[in-house]
ROROKOL-841729 format. One line per field, with one value per residue (C-alpha): residue in one letter; x, z, y. Coordinates in nm, 4 decimals. Each point is the difference from the previous one (the first is absolute). Example, Ala and Ser with C-alpha at 12.3 -4.5 7.8 and 13.67 -1.06 7.14 Angstrom:
<pts>
aa: (A,S)
X: (1.2300,0.1370)
Z: (0.7800,-0.0660)
Y: (-0.4500,0.3440)
</pts>
This chain:
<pts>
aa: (X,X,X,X,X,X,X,X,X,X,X,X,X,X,X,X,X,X,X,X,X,X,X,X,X,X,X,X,X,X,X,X,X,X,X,X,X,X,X,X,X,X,X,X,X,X,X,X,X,X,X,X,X,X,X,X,X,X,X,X,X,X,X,X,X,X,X,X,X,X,X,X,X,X,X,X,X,X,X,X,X,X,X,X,X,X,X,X,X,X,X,X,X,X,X,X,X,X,X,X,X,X,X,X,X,X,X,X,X,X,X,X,X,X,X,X,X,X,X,X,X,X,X,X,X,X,X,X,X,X,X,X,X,X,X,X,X,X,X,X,X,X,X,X,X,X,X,X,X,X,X,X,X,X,X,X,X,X,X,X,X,X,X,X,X,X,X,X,X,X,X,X,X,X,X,X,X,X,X,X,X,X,X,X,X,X,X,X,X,X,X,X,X,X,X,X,X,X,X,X,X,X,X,X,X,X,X,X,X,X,X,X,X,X,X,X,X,X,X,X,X,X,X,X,X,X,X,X,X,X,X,X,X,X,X,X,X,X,X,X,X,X,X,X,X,X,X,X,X,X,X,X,X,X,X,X,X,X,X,X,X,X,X,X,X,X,X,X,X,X,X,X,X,X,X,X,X,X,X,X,X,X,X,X,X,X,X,X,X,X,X,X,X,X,X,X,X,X,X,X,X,X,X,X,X,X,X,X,X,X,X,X,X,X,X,X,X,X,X,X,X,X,X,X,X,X,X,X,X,X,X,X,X,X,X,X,X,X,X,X,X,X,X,X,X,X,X,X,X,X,X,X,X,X,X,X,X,X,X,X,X,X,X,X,X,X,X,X,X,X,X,X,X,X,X,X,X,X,X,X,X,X,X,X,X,X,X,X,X,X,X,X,X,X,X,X,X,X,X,X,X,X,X,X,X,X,X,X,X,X,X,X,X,X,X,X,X,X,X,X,X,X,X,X,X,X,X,X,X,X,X,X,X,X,X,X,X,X,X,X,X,X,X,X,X,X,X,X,X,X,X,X,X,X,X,X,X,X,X,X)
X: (0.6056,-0.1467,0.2671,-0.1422,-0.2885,-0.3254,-0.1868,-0.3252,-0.1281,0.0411,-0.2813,-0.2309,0.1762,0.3505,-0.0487,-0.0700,0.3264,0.1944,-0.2176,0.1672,0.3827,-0.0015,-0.1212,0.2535,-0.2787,0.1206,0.2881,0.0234,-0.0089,0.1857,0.0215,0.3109,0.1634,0.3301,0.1480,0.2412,0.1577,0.1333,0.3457,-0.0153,-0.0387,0.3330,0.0403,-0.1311,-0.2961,-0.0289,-0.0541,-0.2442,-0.2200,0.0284,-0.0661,-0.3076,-0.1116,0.0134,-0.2472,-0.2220,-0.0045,-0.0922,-0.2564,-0.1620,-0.0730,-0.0602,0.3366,0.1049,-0.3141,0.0255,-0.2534,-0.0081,-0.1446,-0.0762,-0.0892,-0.3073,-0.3293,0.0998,0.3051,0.0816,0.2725,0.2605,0.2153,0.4148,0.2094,0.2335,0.1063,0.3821,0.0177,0.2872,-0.2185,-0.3029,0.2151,0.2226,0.2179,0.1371,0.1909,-0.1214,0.2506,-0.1557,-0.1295,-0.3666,-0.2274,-0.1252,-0.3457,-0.1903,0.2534,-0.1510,0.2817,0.0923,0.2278,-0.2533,-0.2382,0.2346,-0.0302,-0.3320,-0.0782,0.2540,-0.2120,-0.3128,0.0933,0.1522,-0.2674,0.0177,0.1252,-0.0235,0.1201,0.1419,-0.2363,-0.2505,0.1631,0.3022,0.1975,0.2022,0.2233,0.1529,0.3130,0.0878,0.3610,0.0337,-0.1538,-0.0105,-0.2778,-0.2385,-0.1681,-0.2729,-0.1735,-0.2834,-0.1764,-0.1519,-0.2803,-0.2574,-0.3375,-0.1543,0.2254,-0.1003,-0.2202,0.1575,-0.0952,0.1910,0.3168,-0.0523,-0.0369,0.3415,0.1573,-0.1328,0.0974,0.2695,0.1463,-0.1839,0.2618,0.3112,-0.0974,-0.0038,0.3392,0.2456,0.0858,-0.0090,0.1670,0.3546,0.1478,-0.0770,-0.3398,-0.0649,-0.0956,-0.0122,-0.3048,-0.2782,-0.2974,-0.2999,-0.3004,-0.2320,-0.2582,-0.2913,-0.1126,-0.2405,-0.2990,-0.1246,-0.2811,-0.2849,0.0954,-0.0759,-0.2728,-0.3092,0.0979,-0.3838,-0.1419,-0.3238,-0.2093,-0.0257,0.3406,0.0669,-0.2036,0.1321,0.3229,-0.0557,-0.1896,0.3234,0.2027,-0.2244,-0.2152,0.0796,0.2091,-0.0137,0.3335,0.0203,0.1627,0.1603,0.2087,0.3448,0.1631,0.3233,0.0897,-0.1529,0.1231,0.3377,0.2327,0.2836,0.0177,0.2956,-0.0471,0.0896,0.0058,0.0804,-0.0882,-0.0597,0.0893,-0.1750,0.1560,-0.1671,-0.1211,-0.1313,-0.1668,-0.1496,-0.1302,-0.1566,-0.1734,-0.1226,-0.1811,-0.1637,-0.1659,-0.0721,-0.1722,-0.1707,0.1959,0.2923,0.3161,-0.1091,-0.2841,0.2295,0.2622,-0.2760,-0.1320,0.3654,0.1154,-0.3315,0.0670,0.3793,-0.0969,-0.2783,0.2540,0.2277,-0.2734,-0.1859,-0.3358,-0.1737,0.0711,-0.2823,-0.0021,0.2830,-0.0957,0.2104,0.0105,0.0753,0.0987,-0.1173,0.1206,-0.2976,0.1326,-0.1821,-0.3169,0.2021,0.0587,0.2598,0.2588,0.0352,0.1243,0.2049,0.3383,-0.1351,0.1552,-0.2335,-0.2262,-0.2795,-0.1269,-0.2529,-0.0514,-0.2363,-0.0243,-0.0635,-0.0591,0.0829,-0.0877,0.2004,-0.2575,-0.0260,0.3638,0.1745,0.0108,0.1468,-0.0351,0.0516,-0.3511,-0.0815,-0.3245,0.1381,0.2286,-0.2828,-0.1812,0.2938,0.0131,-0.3766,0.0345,0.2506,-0.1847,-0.3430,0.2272,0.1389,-0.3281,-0.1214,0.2817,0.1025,-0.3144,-0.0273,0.3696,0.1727,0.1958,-0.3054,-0.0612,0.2906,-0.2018,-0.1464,0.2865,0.1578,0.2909,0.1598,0.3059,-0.2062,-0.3201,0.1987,0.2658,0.0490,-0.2734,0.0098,0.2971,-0.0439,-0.2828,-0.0367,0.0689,-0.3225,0.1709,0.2594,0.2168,0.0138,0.1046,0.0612,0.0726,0.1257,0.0154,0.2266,0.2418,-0.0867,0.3185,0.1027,-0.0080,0.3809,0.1552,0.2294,0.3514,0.1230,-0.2149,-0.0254,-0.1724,-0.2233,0.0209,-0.1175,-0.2572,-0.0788,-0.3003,-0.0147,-0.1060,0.0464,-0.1962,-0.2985,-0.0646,-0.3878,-0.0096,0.0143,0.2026,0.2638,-0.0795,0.1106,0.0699,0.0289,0.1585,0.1492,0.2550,0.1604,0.1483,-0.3239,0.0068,-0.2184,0.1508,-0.2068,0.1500,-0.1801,0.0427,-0.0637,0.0505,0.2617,-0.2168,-0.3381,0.0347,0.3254,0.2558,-0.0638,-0.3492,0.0977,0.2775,-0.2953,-0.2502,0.2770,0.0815,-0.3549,-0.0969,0.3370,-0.0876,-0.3140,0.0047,0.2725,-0.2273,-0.2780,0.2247,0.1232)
Z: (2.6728,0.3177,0.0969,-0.3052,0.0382,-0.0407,-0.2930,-0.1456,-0.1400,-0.3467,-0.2393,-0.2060,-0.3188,0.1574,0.1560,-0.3663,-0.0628,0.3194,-0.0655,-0.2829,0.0547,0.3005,-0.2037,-0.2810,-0.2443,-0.0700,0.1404,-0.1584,-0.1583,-0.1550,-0.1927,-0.0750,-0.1277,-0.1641,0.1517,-0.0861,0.2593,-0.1019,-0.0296,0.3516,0.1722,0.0449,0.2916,-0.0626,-0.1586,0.3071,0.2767,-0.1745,-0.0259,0.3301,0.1204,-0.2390,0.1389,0.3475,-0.1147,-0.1451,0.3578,0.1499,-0.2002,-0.1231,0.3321,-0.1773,-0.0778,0.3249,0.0667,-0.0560,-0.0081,0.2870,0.0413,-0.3997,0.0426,0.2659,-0.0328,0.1677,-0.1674,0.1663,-0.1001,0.1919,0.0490,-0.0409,0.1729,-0.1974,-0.3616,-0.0727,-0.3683,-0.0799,0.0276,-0.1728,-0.3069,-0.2499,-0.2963,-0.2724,-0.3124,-0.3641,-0.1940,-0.2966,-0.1294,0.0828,-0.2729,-0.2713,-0.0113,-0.1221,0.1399,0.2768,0.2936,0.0217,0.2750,0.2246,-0.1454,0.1643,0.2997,0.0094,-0.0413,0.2874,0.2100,-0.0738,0.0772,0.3349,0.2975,0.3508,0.3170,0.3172,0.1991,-0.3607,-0.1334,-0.1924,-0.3368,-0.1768,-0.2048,-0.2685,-0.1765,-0.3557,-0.0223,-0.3283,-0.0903,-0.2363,0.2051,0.3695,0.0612,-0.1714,0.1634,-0.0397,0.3367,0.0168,0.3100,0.0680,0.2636,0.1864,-0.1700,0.3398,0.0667,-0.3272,-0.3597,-0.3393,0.0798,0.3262,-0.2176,-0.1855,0.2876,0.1271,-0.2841,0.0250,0.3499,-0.0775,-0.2753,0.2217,0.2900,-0.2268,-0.0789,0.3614,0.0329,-0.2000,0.2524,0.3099,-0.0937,0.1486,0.0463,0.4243,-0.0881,-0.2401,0.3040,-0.0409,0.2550,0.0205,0.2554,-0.0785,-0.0050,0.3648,-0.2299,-0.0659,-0.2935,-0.2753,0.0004,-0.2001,-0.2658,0.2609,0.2346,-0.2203,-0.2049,0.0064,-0.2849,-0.0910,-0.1705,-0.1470,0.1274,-0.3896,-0.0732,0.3603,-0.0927,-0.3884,0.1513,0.2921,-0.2229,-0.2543,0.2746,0.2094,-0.2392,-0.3780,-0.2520,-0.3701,-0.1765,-0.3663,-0.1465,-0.2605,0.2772,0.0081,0.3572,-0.0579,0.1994,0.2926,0.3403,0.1027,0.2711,0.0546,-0.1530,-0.2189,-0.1309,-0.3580,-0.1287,-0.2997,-0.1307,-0.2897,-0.0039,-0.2117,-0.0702,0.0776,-0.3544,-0.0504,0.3562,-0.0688,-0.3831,0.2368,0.2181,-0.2680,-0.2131,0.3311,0.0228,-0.3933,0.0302,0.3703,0.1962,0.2380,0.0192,0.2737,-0.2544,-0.3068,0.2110,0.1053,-0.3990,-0.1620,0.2697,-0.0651,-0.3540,0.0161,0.1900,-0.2787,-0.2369,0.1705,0.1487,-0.1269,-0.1478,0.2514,0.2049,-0.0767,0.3153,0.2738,0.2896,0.1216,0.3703,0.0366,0.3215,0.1095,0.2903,0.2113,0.1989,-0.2164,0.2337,0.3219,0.2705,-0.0926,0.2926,-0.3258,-0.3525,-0.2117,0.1566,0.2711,0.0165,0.0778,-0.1217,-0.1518,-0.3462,-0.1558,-0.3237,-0.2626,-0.2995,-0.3595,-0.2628,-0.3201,-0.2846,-0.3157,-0.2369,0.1652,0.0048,-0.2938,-0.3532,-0.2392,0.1415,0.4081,0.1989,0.1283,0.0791,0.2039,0.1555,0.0750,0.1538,0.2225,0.1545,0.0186,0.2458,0.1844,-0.0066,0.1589,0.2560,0.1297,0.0251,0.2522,0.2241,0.1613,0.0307,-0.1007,-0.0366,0.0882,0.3020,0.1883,0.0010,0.1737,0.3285,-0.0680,-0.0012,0.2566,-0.0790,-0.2541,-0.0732,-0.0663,-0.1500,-0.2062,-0.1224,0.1466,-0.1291,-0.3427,-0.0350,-0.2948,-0.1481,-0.2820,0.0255,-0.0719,-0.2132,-0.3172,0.1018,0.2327,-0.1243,0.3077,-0.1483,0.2821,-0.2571,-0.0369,0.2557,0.0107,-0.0307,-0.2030,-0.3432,0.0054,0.2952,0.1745,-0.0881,0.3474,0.1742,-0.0217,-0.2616,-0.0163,-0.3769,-0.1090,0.2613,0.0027,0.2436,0.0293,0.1791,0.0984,-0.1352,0.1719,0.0811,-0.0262,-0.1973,-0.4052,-0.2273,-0.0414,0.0992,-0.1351,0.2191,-0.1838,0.1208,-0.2242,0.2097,-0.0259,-0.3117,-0.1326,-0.1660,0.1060,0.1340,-0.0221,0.1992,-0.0462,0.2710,0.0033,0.2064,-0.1692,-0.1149,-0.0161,-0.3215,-0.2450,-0.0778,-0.3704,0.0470,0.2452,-0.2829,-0.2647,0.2121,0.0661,-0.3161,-0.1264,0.2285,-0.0544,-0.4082,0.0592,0.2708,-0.2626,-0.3194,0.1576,0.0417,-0.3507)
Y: (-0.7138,0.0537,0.2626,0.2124,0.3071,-0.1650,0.2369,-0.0906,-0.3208,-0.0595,0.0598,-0.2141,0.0786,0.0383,-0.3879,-0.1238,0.1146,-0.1107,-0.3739,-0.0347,0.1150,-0.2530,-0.2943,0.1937,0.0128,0.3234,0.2226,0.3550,0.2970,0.2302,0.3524,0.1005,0.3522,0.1474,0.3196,0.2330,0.2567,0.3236,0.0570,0.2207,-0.3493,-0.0755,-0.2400,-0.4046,-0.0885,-0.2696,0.3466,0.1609,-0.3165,-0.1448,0.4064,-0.0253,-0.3315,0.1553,0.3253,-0.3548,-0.1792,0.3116,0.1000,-0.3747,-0.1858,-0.2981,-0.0156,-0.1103,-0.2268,-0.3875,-0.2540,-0.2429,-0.3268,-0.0249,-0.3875,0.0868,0.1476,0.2836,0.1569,0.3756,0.2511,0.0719,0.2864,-0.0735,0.2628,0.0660,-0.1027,-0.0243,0.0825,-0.2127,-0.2934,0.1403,0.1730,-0.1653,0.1294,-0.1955,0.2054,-0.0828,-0.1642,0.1257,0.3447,0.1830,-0.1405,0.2336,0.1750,-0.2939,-0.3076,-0.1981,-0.0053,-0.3922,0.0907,0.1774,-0.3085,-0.2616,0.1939,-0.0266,-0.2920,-0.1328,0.2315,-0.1171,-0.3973,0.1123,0.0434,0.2374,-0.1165,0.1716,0.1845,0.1710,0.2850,-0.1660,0.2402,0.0203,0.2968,-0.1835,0.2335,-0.0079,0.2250,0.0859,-0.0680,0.2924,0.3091,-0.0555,0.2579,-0.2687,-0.2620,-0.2067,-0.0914,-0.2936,0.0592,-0.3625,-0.0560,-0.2671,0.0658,0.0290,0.3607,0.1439,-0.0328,0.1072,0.3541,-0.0247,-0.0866,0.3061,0.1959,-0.1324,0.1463,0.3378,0.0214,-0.1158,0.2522,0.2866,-0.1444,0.0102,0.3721,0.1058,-0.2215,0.2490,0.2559,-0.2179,-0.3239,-0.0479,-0.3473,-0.0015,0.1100,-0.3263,-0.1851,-0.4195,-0.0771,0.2042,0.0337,-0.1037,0.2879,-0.0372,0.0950,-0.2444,-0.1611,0.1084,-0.2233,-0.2881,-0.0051,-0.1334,0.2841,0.3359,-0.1784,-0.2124,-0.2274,-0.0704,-0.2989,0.0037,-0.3341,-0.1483,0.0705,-0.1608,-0.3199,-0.0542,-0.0101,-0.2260,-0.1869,-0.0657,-0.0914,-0.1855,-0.1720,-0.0371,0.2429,-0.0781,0.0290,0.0945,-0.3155,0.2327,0.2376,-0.0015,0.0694,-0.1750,-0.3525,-0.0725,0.1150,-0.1180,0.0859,0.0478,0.3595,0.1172,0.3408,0.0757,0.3839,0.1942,0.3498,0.2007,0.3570,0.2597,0.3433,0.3546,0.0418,-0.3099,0.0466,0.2860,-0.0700,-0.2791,0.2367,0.2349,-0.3157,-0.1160,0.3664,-0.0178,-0.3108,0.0819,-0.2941,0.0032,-0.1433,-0.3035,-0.0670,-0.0529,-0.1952,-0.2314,-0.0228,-0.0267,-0.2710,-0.2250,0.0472,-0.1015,-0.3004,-0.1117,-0.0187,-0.2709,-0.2128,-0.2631,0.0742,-0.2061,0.2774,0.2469,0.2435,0.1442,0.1773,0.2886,0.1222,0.3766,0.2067,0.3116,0.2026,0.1020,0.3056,0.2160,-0.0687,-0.0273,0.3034,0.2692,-0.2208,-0.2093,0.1364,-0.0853,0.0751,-0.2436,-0.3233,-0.3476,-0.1989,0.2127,-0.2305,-0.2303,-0.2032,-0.0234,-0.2269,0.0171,-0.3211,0.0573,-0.2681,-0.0834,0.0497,0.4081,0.0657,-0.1634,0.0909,0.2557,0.3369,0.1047,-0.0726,0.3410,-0.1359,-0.2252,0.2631,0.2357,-0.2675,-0.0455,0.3680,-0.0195,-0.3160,0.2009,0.3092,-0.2702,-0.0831,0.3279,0.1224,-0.2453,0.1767,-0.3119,-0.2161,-0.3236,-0.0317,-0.3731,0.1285,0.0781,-0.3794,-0.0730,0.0861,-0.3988,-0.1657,-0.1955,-0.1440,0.2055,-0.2508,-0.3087,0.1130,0.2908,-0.1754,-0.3948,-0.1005,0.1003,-0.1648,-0.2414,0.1816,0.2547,0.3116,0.2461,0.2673,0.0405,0.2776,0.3750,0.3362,0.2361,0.3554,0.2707,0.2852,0.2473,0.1492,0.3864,0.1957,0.3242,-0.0728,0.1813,-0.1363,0.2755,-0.0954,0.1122,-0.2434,-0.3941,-0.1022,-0.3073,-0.2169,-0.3361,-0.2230,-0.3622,-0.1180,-0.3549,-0.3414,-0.3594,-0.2139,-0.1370,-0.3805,0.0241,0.3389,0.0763,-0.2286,0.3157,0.3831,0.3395,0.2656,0.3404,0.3440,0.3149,0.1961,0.3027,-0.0522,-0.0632,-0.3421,-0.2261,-0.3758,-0.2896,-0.2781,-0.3821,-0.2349,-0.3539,-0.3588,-0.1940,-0.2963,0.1432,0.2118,-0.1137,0.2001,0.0306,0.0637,0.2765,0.1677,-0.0580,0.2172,0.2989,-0.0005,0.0131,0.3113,0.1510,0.0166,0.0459,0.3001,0.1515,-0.0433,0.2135,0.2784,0.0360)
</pts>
């Protein structure tokens, strides 16, 4: 690695996430999207992407950057000079036809959840494109752009994707086969920077001390939480999704503005609910961890298009007695966005991330040594929104359909998460991810089935 560009070091936030691929507590993520090309693209689907993915590396530094020396306490990024994309891009055809509006895509699912068991090695990009071709129209494809969470958040997968259909736009009149070139120069361009860099990351001195003091000293547990089975290693990652079409997404939307709440809010309130309803009644309260991008309050260098590691989490406890019962909670809900709403307006202050600054050694006291404990919280729902594109996609230029952002599971994190996008075709994808032994199978089909209904019997 030596040979390599030296860039920056990696960040606070960005070394949680390197920590914890090397000891493979957790490996990826991933938000993948279904294109179709216009009938004007005539030569192989396989030029215009790898001619796209060249437009990417040159315009998303990161995407030639590696982590280096992920096992020390001093991990840096490093610049690879080229990328060949035959290494970093697969395709594999469906042997089966595009699911329906409102059928989950097992084959894309499989896919997934390969990717998210199978770690990055270097001196390969620290990202993968893996692309669906559809049997029965080869202008379709579905591409699952898979990353290292220390290159790129949720948002940054997002990003990818509307880079990415902006690339195969500019692509039409200029792709022949010589120009679909296999190994690409990396950008001299340098890297955006981390969280600590652009912002203070405040704490205020009695948030500072309550926490210390949990760690340090003594933290009550509630003897009535459910977070799943203790932590175990090794990691397998399990994931499914549920698929929800445009009208149902939308009649969504409309009753969160009826009843003053948002989408993240009812997610949250539906999930805790589901869950209720296949535990034990022992179990009296979960605790849900949310994530929130935090480039809203960073310079204009970083936006949305950006791609990195811009985020925090928040949590939210919900109790049985609140949430279950007869008719939807919208109390409950309400409360919800209001938490969210508390924690946006502190504009990055007194968020966990800016604690990382006190910890040493990230692998053992962040993840080793928890090992064998209890985890502190039930489950995560990351939502990334919606992917803003014309509501009547030009027919003459690619066109971006159905998205899926997901995750591996995490050792020491939630019992399962649920990571949420609605792409272009509007319908919003929920996919649930869990470690094979810490939440059952048939507790896991219970809950999806439980929000599915549930999310479905608000609309109507």
């Amino acid at each position: 690695m030596d040979q390599f560009e030296r860039l920056r070091a990696v960040g606070l936030l960005e070394r949680y996430s390197t920590a914890r691929h090397h000891l493979k507590f957790y490996l990826n993520v991933s938000v993948a999207a279904t294109y179709t090309l216009p009938e004007i693209y005539d030569f192989p689907v396989k030029d215009y992407i790898y001619r796209a993915c060249g437009r990417l590396i040159g315009q998303h530094p990161i995407l030639s950057a590696i982590p280096v020396g992920e096992d020390t306490k001093e991990p840096y990024f490093a610049r690879l000079p080229e990328i060949d994309l035959e290494k970093s891009v697969s395709f594999e055809k469906r042997s089966h036809d595009f699911p329906g509006a409102d059928e989950p895509d097992a084959e894309l699912e499989t896919l997934l959840k390969i990717q998210h068991n199978t770690p990055f090695t270097p001196p390969l990009p620290y990202w993968r494109l893996c692309v669906l071709t559809d049997a029965t129209n080869e202008r379709r494809f579905t591409a699952a752009f898979v990353y290292h969470h220390a290159i790129g958040d949720g948002t940054s997968g997002k990003a990818f994707h509307k880079t990415f259909l902006q690339a195969l736009h500019e692509t039409a009149a200029s792709v022949t086969p010589e120009e679909a070139k296999r190994v690409v120069a990396s950008p001299q361009i340098p890297l955006l920077p981390n969280s600590e860099a652009v912002h203070p990351l405040p704490l205020s001195i009695p948030y500072l001390a309550t926490t210390l003091f949990k760690e340090k000293v003594w933290s009550w547990t509630d003897p009535g939480l459910w977070t799943g089975s203790e932590i175990i290693v090794p990691v397998e990652t399990q994931v499914r999704h549920i698929v929800f079409p445009e009208h149902v997404t939308s009649s969504l939307k409309d009753c969160c503005r009826r009843n003053n709440t948002t989408m993240t809010a009812v997610l949250e309130t539906v999930i805790a609910r589901s869950l209720f309803a296949r535990l034990p009644e022992k179990f009296t309260s979960v605790k849900c961890t949310g994530a929130m991008s935090t480039r809203r309050w960073m310079p204009d260098i970083i936006s949305d298009d950006s791609m990195g590691v811009w985020v925090q989490d928040f949590g939210e406890t919900f109790s049985r007695n609140k949430v279950t019962g007869d008719g939807f909670p919208w109390e409950e809900a309400r409360r919800a966005r209001q938490t969210i709403e508390n924690v946006l307006n502190l504009k990055g202050k007194n968020a966990s991330p800016n604690l990382l600054k006190y910890v040493d050694d990230f692998q053992e006291e962040l993840f080793l040594s928890k090992v064998g404990k209890a985890r502190k919280s039930s489950f995560e729902v990351s939502n990334v929104g919606v992917l803003a594109v014309d509501r009547e996609q030009d027919p003459t230029k690619p066109r971006i359909g159905r998205m899926v952002f997901s995750q591996s599971a995490s050792v020491t994190g939630n019992a399962f998460g649920v990571s949420v996008i609605t792409g272009g075709d509007r319908c919003m994808v929920l996919a649930f991810s869990w470690q094979t032994h810490v939440v059952e199978l048939d507790l896991m089909s219970a809950i999806m089935d439980s929000t599915r209904t549930e999310l479905f019997n608000l609309c109507s």
